[in-house]
N, CA, C and O atoms as CSV, one atom per row, in Angstrom:
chain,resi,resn,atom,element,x,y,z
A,1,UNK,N,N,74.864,-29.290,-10.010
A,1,UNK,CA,C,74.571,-29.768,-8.671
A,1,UNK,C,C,75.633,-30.784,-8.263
A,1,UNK,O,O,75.887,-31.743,-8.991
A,2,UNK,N,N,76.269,-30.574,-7.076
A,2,UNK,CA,C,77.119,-31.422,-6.707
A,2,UNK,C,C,76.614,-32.766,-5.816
A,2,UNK,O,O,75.786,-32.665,-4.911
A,3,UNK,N,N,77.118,-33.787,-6.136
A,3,UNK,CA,C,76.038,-34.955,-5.730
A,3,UNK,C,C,77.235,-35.554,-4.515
A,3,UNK,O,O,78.336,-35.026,-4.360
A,4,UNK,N,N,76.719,-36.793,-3.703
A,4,UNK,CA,C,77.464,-37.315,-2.923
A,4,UNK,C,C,78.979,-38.039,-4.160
A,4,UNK,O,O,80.126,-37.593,-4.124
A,5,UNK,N,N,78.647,-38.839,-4.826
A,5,UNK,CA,C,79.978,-39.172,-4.984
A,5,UNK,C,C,80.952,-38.110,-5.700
A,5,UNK,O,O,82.068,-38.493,-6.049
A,6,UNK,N,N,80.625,-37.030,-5.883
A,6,UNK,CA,C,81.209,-36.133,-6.123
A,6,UNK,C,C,82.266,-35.731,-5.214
A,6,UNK,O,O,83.475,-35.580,-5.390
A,7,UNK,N,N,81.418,-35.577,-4.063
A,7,UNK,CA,C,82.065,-35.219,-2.777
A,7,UNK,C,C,82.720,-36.524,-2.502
A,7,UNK,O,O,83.850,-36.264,-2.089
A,8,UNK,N,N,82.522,-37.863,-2.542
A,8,UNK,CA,C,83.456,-38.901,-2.047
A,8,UNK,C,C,84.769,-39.238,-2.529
A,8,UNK,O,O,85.765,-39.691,-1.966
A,9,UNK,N,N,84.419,-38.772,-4.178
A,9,UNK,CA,C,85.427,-38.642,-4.883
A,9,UNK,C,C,86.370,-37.823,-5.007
A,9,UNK,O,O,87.259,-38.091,-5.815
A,10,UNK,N,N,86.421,-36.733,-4.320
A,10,UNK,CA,C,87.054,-35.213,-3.978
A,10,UNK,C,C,87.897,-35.688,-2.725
A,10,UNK,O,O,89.124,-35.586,-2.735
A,11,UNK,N,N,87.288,-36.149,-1.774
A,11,UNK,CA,C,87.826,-36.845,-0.815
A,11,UNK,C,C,88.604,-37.489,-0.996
A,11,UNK,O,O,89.577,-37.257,-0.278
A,12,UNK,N,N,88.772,-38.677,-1.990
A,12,UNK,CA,C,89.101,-39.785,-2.034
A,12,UNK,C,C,90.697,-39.467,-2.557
A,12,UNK,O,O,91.739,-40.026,-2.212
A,13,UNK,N,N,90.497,-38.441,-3.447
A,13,UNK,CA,C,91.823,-37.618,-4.336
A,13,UNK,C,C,92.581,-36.884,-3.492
A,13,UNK,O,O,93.760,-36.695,-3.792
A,14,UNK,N,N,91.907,-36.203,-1.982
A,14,UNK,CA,C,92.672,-35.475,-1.487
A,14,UNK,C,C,92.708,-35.964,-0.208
A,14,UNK,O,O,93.033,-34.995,0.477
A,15,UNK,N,N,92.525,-37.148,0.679
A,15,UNK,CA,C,92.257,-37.395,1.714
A,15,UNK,C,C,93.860,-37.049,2.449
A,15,UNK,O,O,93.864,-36.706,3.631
A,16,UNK,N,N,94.718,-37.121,1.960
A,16,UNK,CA,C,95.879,-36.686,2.326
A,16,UNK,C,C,96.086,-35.406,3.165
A,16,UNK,O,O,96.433,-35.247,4.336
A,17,UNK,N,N,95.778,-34.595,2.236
A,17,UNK,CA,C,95.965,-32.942,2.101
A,17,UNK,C,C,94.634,-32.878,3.903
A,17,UNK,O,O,95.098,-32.429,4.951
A,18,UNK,N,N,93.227,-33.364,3.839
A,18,UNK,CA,C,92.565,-33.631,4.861
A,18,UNK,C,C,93.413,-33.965,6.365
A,18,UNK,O,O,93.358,-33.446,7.480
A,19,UNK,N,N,93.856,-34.594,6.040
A,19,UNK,CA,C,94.845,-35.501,7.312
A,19,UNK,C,C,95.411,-34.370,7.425
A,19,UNK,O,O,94.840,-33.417,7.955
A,20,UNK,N,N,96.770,-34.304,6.881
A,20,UNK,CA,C,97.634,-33.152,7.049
A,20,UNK,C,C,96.674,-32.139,7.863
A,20,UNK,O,O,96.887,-32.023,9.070
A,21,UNK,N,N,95.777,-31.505,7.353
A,21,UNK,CA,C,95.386,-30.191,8.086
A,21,UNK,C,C,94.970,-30.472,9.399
A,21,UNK,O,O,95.102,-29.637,10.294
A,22,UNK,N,N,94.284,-32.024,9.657
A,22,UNK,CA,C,93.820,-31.934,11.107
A,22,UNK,C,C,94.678,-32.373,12.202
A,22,UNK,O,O,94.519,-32.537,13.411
A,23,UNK,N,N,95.852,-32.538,11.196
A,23,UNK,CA,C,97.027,-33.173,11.869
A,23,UNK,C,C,98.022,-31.776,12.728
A,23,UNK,O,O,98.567,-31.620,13.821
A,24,UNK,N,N,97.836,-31.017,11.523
A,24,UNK,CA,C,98.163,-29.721,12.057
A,24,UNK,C,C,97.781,-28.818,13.141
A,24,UNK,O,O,98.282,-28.106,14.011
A,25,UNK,N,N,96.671,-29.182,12.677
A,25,UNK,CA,C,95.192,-28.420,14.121
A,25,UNK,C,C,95.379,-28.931,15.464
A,25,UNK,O,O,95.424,-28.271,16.502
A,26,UNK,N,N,95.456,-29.854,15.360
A,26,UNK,CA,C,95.601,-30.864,17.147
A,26,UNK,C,C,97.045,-29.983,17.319
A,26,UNK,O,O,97.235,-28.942,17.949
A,27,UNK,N,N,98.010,-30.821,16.496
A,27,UNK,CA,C,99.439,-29.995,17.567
A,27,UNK,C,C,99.165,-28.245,17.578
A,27,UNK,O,O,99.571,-27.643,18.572
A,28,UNK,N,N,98.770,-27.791,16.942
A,28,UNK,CA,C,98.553,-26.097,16.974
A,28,UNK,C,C,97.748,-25.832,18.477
A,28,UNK,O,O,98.043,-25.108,19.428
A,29,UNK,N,N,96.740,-26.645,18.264
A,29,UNK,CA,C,95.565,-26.535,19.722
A,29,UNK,C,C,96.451,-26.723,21.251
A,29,UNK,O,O,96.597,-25.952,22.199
A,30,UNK,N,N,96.969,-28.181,20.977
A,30,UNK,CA,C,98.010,-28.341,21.786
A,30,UNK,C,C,98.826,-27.428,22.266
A,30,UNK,O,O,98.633,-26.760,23.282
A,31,UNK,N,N,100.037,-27.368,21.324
A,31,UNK,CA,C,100.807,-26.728,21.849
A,31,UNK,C,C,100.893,-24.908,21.839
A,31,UNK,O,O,101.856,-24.142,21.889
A,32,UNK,N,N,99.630,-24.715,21.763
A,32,UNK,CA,C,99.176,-22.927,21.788
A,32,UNK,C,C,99.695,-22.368,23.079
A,32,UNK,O,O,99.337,-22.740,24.196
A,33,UNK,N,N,100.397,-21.626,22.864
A,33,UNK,CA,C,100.835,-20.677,24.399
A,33,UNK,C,C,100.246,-20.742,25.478
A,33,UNK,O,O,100.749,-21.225,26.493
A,34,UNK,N,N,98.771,-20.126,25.378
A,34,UNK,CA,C,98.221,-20.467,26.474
A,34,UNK,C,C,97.841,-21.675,27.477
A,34,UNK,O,O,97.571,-21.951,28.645
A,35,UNK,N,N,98.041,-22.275,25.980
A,35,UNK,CA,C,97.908,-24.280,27.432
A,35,UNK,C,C,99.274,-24.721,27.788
A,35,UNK,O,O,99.328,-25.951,27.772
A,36,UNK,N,N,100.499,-24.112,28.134
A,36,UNK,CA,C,101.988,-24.100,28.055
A,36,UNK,C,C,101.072,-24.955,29.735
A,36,UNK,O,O,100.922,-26.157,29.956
A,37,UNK,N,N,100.664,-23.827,30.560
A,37,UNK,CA,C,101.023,-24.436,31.906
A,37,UNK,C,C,100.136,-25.694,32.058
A,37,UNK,O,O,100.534,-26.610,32.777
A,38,UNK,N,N,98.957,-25.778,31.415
A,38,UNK,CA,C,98.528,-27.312,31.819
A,38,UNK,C,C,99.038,-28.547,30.670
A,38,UNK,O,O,98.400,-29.598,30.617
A,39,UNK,N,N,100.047,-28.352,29.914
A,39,UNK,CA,C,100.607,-29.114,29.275
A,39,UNK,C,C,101.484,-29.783,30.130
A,39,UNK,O,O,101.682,-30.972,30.379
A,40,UNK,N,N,102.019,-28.605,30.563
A,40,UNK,CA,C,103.449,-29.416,31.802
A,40,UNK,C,C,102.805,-29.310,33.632
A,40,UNK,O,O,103.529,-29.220,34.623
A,41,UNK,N,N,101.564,-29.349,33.623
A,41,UNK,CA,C,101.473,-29.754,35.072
A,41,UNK,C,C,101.240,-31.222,34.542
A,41,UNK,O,O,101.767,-32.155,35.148
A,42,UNK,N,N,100.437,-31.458,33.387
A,42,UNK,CA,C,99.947,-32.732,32.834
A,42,UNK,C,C,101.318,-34.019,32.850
A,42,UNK,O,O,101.441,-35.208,33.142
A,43,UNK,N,N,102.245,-32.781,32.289
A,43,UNK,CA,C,103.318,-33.800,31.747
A,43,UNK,C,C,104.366,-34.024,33.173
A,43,UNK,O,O,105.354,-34.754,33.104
A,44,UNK,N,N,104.036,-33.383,34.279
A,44,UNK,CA,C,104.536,-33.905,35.385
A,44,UNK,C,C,104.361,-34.891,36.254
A,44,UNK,O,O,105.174,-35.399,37.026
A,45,UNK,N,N,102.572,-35.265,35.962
A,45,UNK,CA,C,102.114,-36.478,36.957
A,45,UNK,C,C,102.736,-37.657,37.264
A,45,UNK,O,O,102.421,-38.230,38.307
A,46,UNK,N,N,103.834,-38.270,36.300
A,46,UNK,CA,C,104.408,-39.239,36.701
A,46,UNK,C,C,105.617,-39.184,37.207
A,46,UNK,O,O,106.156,-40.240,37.538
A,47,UNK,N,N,106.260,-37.997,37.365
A,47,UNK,CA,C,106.956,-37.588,38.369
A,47,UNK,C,C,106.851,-37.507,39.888
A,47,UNK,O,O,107.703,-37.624,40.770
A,48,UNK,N,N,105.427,-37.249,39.920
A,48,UNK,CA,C,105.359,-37.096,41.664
A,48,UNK,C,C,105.291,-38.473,42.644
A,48,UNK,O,O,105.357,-39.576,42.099
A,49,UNK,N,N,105.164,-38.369,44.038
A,49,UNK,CA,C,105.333,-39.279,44.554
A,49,UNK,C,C,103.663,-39.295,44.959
A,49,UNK,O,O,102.899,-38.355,45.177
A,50,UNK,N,N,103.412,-40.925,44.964
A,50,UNK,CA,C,102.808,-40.923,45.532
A,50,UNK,C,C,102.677,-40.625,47.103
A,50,UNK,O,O,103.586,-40.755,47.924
A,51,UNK,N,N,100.888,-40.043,47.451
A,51,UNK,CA,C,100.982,-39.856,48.670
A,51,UNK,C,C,99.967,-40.510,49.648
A,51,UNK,O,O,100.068,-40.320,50.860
């Protein structure tokens, strides 16, 4: 039976390898093809003029 500090301790050894993957996930989500055009209408707003 696997108990909590089992699991904290698994964590604790790999919290790295954790990071890394969700670190990966955001820019993947991000920069996925399909959000190309609201990435760069996003990344234009401080370009425009106010009106």
């Amino acid at each position: 039976m696997i108990g909590v500090m089992d699991v904290v301790h698994w964590i604790d050894h790999h919290i790295i390898i954790v990071m890394m993957i969700m670190f990966v996930a955001i820019v993947v989500s991000t920069y996925w093809p399909s959000r190309k055009n609201s990435i760069e209408r996003q990344g234009q707003i401080p370009f425009k003029d106010d009106v």
